[in-house]
C-alpha positions in Angstrom: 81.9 63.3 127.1 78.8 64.5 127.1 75.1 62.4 128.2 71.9 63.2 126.7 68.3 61.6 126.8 67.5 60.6 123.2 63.6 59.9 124.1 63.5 63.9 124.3 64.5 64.2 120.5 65.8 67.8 121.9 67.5 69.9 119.1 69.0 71.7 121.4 71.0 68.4 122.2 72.0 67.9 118.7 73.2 71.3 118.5 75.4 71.0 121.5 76.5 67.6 120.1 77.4 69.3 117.4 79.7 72.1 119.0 81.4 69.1 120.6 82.6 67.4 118.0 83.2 70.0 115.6 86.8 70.0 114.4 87.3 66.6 115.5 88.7 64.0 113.9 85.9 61.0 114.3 86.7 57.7 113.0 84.9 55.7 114.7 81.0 55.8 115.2 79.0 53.4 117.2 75.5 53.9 117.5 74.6 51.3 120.4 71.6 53.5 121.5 68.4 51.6 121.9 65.4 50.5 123.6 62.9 47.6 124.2 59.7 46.9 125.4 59.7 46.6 129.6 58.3 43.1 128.9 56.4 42.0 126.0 53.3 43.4 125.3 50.3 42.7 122.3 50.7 45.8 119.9 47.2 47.0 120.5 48.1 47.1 124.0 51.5 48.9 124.1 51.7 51.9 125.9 52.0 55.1 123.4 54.8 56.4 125.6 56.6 53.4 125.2 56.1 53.0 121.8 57.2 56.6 120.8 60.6 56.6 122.8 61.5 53.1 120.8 60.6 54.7 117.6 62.4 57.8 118.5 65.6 56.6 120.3 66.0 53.8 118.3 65.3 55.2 114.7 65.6 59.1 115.0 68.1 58.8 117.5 70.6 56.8 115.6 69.6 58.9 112.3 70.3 62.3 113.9 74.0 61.4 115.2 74.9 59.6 112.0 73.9 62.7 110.0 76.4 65.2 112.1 78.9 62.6 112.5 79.5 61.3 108.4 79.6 64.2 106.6 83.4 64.7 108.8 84.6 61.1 107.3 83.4 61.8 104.0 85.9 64.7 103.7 88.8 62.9 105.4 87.6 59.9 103.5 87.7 57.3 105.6 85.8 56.1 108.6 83.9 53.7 110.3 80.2 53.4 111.3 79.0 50.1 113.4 75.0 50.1 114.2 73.4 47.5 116.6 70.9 45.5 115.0 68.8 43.0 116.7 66.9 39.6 115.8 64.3 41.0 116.5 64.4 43.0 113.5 66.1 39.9 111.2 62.6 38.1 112.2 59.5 39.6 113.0 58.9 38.8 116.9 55.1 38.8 118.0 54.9 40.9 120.6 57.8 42.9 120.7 55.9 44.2 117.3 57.8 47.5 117.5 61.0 47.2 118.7 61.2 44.5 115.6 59.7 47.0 113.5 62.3 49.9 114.5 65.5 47.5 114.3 64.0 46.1 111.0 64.2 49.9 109.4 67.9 50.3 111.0 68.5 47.1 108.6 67.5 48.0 105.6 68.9 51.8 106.8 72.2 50.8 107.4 72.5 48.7 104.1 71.4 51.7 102.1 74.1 53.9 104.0 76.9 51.3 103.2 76.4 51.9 99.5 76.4 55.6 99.8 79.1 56.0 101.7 81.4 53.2 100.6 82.6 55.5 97.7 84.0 57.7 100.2 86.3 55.2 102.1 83.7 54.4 105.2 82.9 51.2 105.8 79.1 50.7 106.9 78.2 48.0 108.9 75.6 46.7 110.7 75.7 44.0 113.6 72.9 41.2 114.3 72.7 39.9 117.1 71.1 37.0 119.3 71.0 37.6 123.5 73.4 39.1 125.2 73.7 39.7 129.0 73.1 43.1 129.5 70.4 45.4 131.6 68.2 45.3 128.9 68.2 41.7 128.3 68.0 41.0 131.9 69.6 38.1 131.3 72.8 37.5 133.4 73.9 34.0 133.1 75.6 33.6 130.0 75.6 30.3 127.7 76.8 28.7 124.5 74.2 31.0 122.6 74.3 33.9 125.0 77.7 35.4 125.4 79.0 38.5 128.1 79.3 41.9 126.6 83.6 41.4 126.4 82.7 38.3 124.1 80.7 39.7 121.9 82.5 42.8 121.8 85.5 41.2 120.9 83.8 39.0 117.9 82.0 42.3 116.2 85.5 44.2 116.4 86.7 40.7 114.5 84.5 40.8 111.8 85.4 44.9 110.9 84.9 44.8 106.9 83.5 41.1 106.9 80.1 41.4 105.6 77.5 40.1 102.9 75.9 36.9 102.2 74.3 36.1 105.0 70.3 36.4 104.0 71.5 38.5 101.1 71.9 41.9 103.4 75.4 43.5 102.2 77.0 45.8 104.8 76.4 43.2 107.7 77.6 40.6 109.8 76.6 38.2 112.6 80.1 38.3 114.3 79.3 36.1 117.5 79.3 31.9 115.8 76.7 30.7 117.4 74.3 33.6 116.8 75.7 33.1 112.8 74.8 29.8 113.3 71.4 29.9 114.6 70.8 32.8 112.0 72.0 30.0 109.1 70.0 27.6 110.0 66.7 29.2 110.7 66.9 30.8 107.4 67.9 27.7 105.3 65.5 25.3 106.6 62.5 27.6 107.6 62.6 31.0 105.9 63.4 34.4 107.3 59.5 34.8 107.4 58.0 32.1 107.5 54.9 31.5 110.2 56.9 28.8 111.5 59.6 31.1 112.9 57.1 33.7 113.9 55.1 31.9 115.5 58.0 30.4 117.1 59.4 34.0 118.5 55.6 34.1 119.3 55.0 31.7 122.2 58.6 32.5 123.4 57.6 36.1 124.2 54.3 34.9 125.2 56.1 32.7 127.9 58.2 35.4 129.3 55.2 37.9 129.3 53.3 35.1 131.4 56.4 35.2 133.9 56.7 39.0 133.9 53.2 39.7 135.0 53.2 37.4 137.5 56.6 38.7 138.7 55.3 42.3 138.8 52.0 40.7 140.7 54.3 39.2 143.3 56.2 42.6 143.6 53.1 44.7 143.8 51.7 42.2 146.7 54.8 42.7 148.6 54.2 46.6 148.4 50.8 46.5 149.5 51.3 44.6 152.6 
C-alpha cells in the first residue's frame, strides 16, 4: 500500500508510485479518487483553494496514475481500467459548476482512452453514477435511487465490458438500474442539456446550500456560546 495526498500534485509522489509498482503485474486499475464542493457554492464565489484541489485531484490526479499504470497492460496486452464518473458531469449542475466541469472532462477522457487502448486488449470503462451513501455524499440512508457502497459495487463489477448506447458515450455504463433508469428517461424526454434539467439540478443544489448554511450557522452559534 502506499497513501498519498493528490491535492499536492507532488512528483515526488508519482515517482515513488512508480518504484512501487514497477515490475508488477497490474490488471486492474480503479481510479475512484475525487472531490466535491463542501456544499454548493455560486462559481463566482468558490473558493480558489477549493476549486484547484477538484481540478487537480480529480483531473490531474486520475491522468497521472493512468499514465504510469497503462503503458504495463499494453505490453502484457490485456487489462482493465474503471473511472468514476458522476451526474454531475452527464448534466451540467448549477452550482457544483466545477466538480461538473472536471467529471464532464473525465467523460469525454475516458471515451477517448477506450479507443486507444482497446487495440491492445484493455477494456476502458467509465461508470456514471447517481447518489450513493458515502462520506462525500453525506448521505446515509439509502433508497430505491440511492444504493450502499456493496450495491453498487456489486452492479459496476456486473456490467465489466457492457458499455455503449446509452447517450451515445461508448466505453461506459450506468451499472446501478435505477440510476440507468433515471439517466434514460431524463435524456429521452428532456435532453441531456436542456434548461429544463439544469435548472432542475439548479434549485436542488440551491435547496441543499440553503440547509448547509444554516446548518453551519447553528454549529458556529453553538461554538460561540
Amino acid at each position: 500500500t502506499m497513501a498519498m495526498d493528490f491535492s499536492h500534485n507532488d512528483d515526488d509522489d508519482y515517482e515513488k508510485l512508480k518504484k512501487v509498482i514497477k515490475g508488477m503485474d497490474i490488471s486492474i486499475l480503479i481510479n475512484n479518487v475525487g472531490l466535491s464542493h463542501s456544499i454548493p457554492v455560486p462559481f463566482v464565489l468558490t473558493d480558489p483553494e477549493e476549486m484547484e484541489d477538484i481540478i487537480t485531484i480529480n483531473c490531474l490526479g486520475t491522468l497521472r496514475v493512468t499514465q504510469l499504470v497503462a503503458p504495463g497492460m499494453m505490453e502484457r496486452k490485456r487489462g482493465l481500467i474503471l473511472t468514476m464518473g458522476s451526474f454531475g458531469g452527464l448534466f451540467p449542475t448549477p452550482l457544483l459548476a466545477t466538480y461538473s466541469g472536471s467529471k464532464a472532462f473525465l467523460q469525454q477522457w475516458s471515451s477517448s482512452l477506450g479507443s486507444e487502448l482497446e487495440p491492445y486488449g484493455i477494456t476502458v470503462q467509465l461508470t456514471q453514477s447517481y447518489l450513493v451513501t458515502s462520506a462525500m455524499s453525506k448521505i446515509r440512508k439509502t433508497s430505491m435511487t440511492i444504493p450502499n457502497p456493496r450495491d453498487f459495487v456489486r452492479a459496476t463489477l456486473g456490467h465489466v465490458g457492457r458499455s455503449g448506447g446509452l447517450f451515445s458515450y461508448a466505453y461506459t455504463s450506468v451499472p446501478y438500474w435505477s440510476h440507468a433508469l433515471m439517466a434514460w428517461s431524463i435524456v429521452t424526454s428532456l435532453g441531456p442539456i436542456s434548461k429544463t434539467v439544469i435548472g432542475f439540478n439548479k434549485s436542488m443544489h440551491e435547496t441543499i446550500r440553503k440547509r448547509a448554511l444554516k446548518k453551519r450557522e447553528r454549529e458556529s452559534g453553538k461554538k460561540g456560546l
